[in-house]
C-alpha positions as CSV (number, residue, x, y, z in Angstrom):
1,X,15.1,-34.9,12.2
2,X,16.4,-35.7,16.3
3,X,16.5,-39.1,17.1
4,X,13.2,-38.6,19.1
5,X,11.3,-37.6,16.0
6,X,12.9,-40.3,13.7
7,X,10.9,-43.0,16.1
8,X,7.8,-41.6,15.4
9,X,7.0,-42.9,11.7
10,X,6.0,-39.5,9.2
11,X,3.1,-41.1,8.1
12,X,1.5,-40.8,11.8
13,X,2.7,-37.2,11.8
14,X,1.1,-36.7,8.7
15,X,-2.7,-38.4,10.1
16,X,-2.2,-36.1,13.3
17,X,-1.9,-33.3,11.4
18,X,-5.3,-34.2,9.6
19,X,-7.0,-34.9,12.3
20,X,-8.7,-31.7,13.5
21,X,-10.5,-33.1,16.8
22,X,-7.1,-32.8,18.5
23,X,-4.3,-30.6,19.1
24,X,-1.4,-31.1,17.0
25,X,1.5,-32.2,19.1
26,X,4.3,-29.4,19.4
27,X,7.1,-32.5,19.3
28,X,6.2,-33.7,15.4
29,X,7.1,-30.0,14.3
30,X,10.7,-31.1,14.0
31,X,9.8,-33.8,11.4
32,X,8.9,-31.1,9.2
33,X,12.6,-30.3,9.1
34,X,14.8,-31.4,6.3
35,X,12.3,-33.4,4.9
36,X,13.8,-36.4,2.5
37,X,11.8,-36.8,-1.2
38,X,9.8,-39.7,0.1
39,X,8.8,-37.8,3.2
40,X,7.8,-34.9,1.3
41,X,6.1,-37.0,-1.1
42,X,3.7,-38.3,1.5
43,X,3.4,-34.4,2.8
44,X,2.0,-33.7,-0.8
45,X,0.1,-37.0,-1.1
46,X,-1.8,-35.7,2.6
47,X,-1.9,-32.2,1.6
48,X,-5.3,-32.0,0.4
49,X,-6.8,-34.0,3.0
50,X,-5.0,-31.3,5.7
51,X,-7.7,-28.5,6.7
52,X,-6.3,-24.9,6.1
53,X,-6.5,-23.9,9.3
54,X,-3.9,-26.6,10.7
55,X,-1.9,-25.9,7.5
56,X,-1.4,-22.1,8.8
57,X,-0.8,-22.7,12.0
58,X,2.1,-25.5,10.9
59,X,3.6,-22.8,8.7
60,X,3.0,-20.1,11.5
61,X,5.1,-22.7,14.0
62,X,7.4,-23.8,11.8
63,X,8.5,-20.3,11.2
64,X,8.4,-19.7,14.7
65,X,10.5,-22.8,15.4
66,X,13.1,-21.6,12.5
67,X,13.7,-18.6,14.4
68,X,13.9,-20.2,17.6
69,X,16.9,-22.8,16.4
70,X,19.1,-22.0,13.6
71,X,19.6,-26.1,12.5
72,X,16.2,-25.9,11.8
73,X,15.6,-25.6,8.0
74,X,11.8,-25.7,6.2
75,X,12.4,-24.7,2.8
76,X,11.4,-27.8,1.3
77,X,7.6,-28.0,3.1
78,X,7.6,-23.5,2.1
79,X,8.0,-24.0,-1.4
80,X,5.8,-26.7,-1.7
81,X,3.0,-24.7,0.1
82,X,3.4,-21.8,-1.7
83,X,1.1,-23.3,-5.1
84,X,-0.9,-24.3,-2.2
85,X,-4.7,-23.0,-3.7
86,X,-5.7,-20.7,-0.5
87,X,-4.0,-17.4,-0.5
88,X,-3.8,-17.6,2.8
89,X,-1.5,-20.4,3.0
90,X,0.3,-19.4,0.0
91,X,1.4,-16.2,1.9
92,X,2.3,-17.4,5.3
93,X,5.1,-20.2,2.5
94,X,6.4,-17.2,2.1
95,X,6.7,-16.3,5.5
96,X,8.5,-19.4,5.7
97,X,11.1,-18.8,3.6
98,X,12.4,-15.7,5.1
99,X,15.6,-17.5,6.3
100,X,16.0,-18.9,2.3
101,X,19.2,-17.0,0.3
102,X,19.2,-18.9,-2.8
103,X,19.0,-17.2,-5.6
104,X,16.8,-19.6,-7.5
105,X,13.7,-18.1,-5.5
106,X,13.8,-14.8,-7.0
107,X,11.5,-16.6,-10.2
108,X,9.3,-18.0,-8.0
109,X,8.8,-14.5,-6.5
110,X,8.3,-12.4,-9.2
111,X,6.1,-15.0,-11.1
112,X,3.8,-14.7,-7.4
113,X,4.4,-11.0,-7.4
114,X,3.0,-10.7,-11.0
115,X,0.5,-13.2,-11.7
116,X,-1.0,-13.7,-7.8
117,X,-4.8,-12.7,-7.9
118,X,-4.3,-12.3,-4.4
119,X,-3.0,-8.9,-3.1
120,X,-2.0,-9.9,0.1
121,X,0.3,-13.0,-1.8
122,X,1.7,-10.3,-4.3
123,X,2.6,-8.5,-1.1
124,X,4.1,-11.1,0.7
125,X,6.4,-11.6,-2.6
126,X,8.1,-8.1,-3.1
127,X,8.5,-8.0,0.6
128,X,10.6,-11.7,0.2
129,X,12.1,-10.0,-2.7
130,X,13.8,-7.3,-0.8
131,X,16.3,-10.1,0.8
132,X,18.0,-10.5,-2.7
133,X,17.9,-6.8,-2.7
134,X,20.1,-6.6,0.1
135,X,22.0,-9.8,-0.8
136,X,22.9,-7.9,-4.1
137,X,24.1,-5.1,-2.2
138,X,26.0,-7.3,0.0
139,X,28.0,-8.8,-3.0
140,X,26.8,-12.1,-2.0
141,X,24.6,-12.7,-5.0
142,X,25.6,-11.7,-8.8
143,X,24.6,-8.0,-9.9
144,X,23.0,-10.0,-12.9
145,X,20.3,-11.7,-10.7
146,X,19.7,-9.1,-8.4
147,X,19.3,-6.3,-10.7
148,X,16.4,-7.4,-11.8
149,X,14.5,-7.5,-8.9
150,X,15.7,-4.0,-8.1
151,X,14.5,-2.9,-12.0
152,X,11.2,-4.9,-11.0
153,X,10.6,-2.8,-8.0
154,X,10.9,0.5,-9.5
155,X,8.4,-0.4,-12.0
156,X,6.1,-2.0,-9.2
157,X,6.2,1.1,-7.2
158,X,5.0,3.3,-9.8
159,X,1.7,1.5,-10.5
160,X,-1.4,3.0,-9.8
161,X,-3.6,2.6,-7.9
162,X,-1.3,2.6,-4.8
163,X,-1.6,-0.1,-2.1
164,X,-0.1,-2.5,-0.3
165,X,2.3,-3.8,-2.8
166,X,3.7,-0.4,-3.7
167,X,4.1,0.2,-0.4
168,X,5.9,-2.9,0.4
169,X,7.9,-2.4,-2.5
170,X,9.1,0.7,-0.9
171,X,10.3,-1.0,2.0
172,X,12.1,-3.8,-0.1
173,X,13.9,-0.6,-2.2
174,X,15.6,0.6,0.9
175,X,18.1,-1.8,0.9
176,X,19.3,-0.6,-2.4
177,X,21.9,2.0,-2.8
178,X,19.8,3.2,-6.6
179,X,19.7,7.2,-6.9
180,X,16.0,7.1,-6.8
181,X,15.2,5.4,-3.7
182,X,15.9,8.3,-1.4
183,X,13.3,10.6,-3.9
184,X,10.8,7.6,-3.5
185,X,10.7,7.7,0.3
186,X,10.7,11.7,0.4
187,X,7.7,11.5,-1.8
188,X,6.3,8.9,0.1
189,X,6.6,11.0,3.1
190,X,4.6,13.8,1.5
191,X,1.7,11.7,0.8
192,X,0.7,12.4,4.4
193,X,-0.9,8.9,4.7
194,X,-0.1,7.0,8.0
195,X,0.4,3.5,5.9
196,X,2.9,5.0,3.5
197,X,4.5,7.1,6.5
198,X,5.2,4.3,8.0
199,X,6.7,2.5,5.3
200,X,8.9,5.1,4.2
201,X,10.4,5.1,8.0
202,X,10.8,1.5,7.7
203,X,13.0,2.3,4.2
204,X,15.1,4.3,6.0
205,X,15.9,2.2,8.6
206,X,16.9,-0.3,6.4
207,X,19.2,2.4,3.6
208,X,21.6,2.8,7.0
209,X,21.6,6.3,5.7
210,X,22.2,8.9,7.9
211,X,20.3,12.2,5.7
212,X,17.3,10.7,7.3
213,X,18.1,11.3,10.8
214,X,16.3,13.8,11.8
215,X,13.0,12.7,10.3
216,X,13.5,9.6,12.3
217,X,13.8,11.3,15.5
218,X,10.9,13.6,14.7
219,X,8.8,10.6,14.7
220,X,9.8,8.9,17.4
221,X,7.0,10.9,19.1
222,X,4.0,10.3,16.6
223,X,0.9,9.5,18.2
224,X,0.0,6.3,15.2
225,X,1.6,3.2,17.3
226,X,2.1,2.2,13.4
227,X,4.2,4.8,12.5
228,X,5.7,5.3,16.0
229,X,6.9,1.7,16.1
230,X,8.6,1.7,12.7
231,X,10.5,5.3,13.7
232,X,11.9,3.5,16.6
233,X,13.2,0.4,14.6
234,X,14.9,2.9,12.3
235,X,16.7,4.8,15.1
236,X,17.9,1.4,16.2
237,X,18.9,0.1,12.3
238,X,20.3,4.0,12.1
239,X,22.6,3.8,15.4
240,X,21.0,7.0,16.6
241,X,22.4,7.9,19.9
242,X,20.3,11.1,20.0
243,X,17.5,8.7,20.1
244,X,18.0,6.7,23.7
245,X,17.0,9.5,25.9
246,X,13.7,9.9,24.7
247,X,13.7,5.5,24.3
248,X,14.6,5.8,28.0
249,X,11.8,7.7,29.1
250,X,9.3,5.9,27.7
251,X,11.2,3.4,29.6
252,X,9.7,5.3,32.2
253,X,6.6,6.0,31.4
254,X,4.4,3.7,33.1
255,X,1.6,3.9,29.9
256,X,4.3,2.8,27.7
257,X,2.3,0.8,25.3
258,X,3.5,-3.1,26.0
259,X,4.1,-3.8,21.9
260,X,6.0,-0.8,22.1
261,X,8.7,-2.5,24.9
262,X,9.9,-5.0,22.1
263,X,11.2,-2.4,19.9
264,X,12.8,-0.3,22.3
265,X,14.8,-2.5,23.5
266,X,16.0,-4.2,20.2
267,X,16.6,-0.5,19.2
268,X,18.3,0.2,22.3
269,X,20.6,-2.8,21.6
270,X,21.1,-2.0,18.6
271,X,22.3,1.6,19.3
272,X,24.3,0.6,22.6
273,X,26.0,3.2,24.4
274,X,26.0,4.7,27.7
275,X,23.6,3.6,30.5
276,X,22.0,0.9,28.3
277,X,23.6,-2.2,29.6
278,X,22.4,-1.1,32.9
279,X,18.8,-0.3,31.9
280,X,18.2,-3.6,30.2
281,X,19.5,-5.4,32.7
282,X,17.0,-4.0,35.1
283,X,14.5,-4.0,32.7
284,X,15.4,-7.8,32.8
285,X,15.7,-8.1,36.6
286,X,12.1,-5.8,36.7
287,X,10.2,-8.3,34.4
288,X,7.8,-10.9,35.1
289,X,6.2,-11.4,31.6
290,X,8.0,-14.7,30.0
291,X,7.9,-13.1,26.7
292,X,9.6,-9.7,27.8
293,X,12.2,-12.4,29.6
294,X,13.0,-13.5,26.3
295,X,13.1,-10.4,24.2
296,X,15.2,-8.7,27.0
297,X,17.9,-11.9,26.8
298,X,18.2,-11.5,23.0
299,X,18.9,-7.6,23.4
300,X,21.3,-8.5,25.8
301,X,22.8,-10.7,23.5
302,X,22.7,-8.4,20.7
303,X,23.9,-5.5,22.6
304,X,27.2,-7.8,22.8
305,X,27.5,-7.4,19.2
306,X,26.7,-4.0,19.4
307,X,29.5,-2.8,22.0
308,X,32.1,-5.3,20.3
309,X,31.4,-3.6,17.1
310,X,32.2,-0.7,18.7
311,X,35.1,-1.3,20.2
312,X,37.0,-2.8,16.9
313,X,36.1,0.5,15.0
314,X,37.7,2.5,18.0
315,X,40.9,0.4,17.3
316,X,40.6,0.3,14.0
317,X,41.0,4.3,14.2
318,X,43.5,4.2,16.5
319,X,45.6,1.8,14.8
């Protein structure tokens, strides 16, 4: 907790949260942080007597406030919530928990993705699960504990009837480098369903594997803002250059749809390369929504990355 928050005793947090005939104050959201055992003792003590509504919207802001500053850590108040009895709440714990890398969750996650009776909860876990996927790939977890979740997956996905846990399970599976992911998102491309479409895109983007290329660029185009949106996150995960002219011009294009603005430029600055420093910074200098503002500053900021990257592989090759 900051100093400011320590001064303000948990207890009257915690009766301000309850209390439903007013707003709860934006400043206690950082008490939620860190939380010692007594403090998150009282939290479960007052959880009952805390309406659902006001327990989403804390789990909504505290997720939003976890992205906004990195010191910020939740876990403790996420896994609480998630044996919380409304599946609604139990979901968004998940949410929560999407900056978490220990290990020890994967239980927790296949217990919820198995035994849920809510679909939407079973969803939210094999989406969560798809971080140790990556982790495993990343050599930053044992094979022994995220084999398992990959094994898990490959089962999940093949269980009728289809929804939205198969399909989520999908996009978990493209992080993982197994010989049958790549047949799972070709046949989930054939389905010609606009959910599973979708989904598959969103695969590729995250197998950073170039055979899917041209499919990605094919459906940059695709009149379903769904399926459109997730083909031009992949181009940006893929790096495809081929992609920024046609991201440009919808630059241009006045009718551009405003959700769509986001993931162009994240794409863009993810893809960096000639002309895009330019045409975010007037983007930036153009825009008068805060929000855009914001997005624009982290592209910006991530285009760094981008063109850094870049220039240590070009020395890299010339050394």
């Amino acid at each position: 907790m900051t100093e400011e928050n320590r001064e303000i005793p948990f207890d009257q947090v915690l009766a301000e949260l309850a209390n439903e005939e007013q707003p709860f104050p934006p400043k206690h959201l950082r008490s939620f942080s860190d939380l010692d055992n007594s403090s998150l003792d009282k939290l479960k003590q007052a959880w009952p007597t805390i309406p659902v509504q006001r327990k989403l919207n804390l789990l909504e802001d505290l997720e939003d406030l976890m992205e906004a500053d990195t010191l910020i850590s939740c876990d403790a108040v996420a896994k609480f919530a998630m044996l919380d009895e409304d599946p609604r709440v139990r979901s968004q714990a998940i949410h929560l928990l999407w900056d978490c890398e220990e290990a020890s969750l994967i239980p927790d996650f296949m217990n919820l993705l198995e035994n849920d009776p809510s679909e939407m909860v079973r969803a939210s876990a094999v989406s969560a699960l798809g971080k140790f996927v990556l982790l495993g790939e990343l050599e930053e977890i044992p094979r022994e504990k995220s084999a398992p979740v990959v094994t898990k997956l490959l089962e999940v996905i093949q269980r009728k009837p289809e929804g939205e846990v198969q399909r989520k399970a999908l996009e978990s599976l493209g992080y993982s480098c197994e010989d049958a992911v790549p047949t799972l998102i070709t046949q989930a491309m054939q389905k010609n369903d606009l959910q599973w479409t979708a989904s598959a895109l969103f695969a590729m983007g995250r197998s950073l594997d170039n055979r899917w290329d041209k499919i990605v660029l094919e459906h940059l185009k695709h009149p379903e803002l769904s399926v459109q949106v997730e083909a031009i996150r992949a181009a940006g995960e893929l790096e495809l250059a081929a992609a920024n002219e046609f991201l440009f011009e919808m630059l241009d294009d006045e009718d551009t749809d405003g959700e769509l603005l986001y993931h162009i430029y994240w794409a863009l600055s993810k893809i960096g390369g000639k002309g895009v420093r330019e045409r975010l910074e007037q983007e930036l200098e153009e825009a008068e929504d805060e929000d855009l503002m914001d997005v624009l500053d982290m592209a910006l900021e991530n285009l760094d990355f981008t063109e850094d990257s870049e220039d240590f592989d070009l020395f890299d090759i010339h050394e």
